[in-house]
N, C-alpha and C positions, 0 to 999 in steps of 0.2 A: 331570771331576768326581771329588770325592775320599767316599769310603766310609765312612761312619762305623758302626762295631761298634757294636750293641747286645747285646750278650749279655747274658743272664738277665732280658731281660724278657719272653720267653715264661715265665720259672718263677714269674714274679711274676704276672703273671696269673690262670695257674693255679692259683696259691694263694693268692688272693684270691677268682676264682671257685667257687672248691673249700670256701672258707670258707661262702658266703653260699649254695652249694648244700646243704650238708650243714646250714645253719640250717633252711634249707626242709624238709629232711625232718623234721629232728627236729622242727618245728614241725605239720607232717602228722602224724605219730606223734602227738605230744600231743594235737592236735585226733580225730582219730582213736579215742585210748583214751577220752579226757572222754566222747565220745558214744558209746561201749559203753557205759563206765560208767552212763552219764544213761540208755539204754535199760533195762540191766539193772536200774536202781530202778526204771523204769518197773515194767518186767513183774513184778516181785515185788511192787511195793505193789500193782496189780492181781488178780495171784495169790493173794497171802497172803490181802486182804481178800474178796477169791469164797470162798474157803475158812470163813474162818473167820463172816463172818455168816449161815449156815448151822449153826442150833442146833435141834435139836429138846427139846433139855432145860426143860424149866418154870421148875427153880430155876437163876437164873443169878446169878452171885458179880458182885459191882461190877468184878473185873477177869478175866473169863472172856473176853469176845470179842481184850484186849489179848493174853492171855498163849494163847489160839488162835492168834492173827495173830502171837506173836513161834517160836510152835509151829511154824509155817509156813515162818517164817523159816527156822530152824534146821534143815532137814531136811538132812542131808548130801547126798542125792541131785537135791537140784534144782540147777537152772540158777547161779545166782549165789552158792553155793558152793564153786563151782571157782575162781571168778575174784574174787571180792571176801570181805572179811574179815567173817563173819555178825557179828561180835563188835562192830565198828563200828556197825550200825545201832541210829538210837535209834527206839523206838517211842511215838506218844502217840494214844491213842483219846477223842476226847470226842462226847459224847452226846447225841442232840437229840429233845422231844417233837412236835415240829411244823417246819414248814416256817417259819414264823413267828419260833421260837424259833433256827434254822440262821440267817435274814436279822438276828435281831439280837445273835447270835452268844452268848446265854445256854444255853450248855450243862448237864446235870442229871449229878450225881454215878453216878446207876447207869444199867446200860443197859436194866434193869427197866422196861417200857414207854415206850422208846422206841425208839421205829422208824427213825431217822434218827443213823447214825453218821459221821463224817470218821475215818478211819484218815491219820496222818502219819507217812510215814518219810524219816528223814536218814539221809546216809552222807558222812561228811568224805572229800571226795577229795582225794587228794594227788598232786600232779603227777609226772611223769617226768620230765621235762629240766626244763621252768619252773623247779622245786623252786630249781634253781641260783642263779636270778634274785630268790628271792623269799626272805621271813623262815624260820628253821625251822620257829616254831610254826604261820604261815601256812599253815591251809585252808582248801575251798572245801565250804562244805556244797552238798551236791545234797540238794534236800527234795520231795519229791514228795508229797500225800495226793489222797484218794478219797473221796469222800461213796455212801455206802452206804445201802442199805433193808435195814435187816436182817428177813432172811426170816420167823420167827420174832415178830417186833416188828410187823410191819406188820399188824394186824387193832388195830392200837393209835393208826395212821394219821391225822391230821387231818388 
């Protein structure tokens, strides 16, 4: 029986495996930071908005509980400060006198007696490896909100 050489097709191989392993991690990686990411807006739009419907002042400006919760945001020393850009978050507060008024999504300009707020926050995520694959200006907003009783509001309550 006669021998036939194969040489270099162990390298081939492995560098072809070596390709589609090292896809997989960065792939891991990616998925991995998106759900930091998606956590850490969690906890913040929850944080922020505990914080800031929590008013005991009488007179409250049309955008006091917004510019609390972007207050909030911005504290150098909390959690998603370190790791994401506070400067990205967009903040929208709108306002509800009733539960009524929340199902048919007619919100009231002040938060002046009303008890029932949605805080929304965005933050454009921008991929790690993906990025390569995808347009420059391509993001992905992560939008999270919370419907809130503001403490405050609520003897206002329907």
């Amino acid at each position: 029986m006669a021998k036939h050489k194969q040489t270099g097709v162990v390298a081939i191989e492995f560098a072809l495996g070596l390709l589609a392993f090292l896809g997989m991690i960065f792939y891991w990686i990616e998925v991995s930071y998106l759900g930091f990411v998606s956590s850490v807006v969690d906890y913040a739009v929850v944080e922020a908005s505990r914080v800031s419907r929590h008013n005991p002042d009488t007179d409250v400006s049309d955008s006091f509980y917004t510019d609390k919760f972007k207050g909030v945001l911005d504290l150098s020393g909390s959690l998603w400060a370190h790791f994401l850009d506070v400067e990205e978050f967009t903040v929208t507060t709108s306002y509800y006198t009733s539960v009524e008024a929340l199902e048919n999504k007619a919100p009231v300009a002040s938060p002046k007696d009303a008890p029932l707020a949605i805080y929304r926050l965005s933050y454009p995520y921008q991929p790690l490896f993906m990025s390569l694959f995808l347009p420059e200006d391509q993001t992905m907003n992560i939008t999270r909100e919370v419907i809130a009783v503001q403490e405050y509001e609520r003897s206002k309550f329907e």
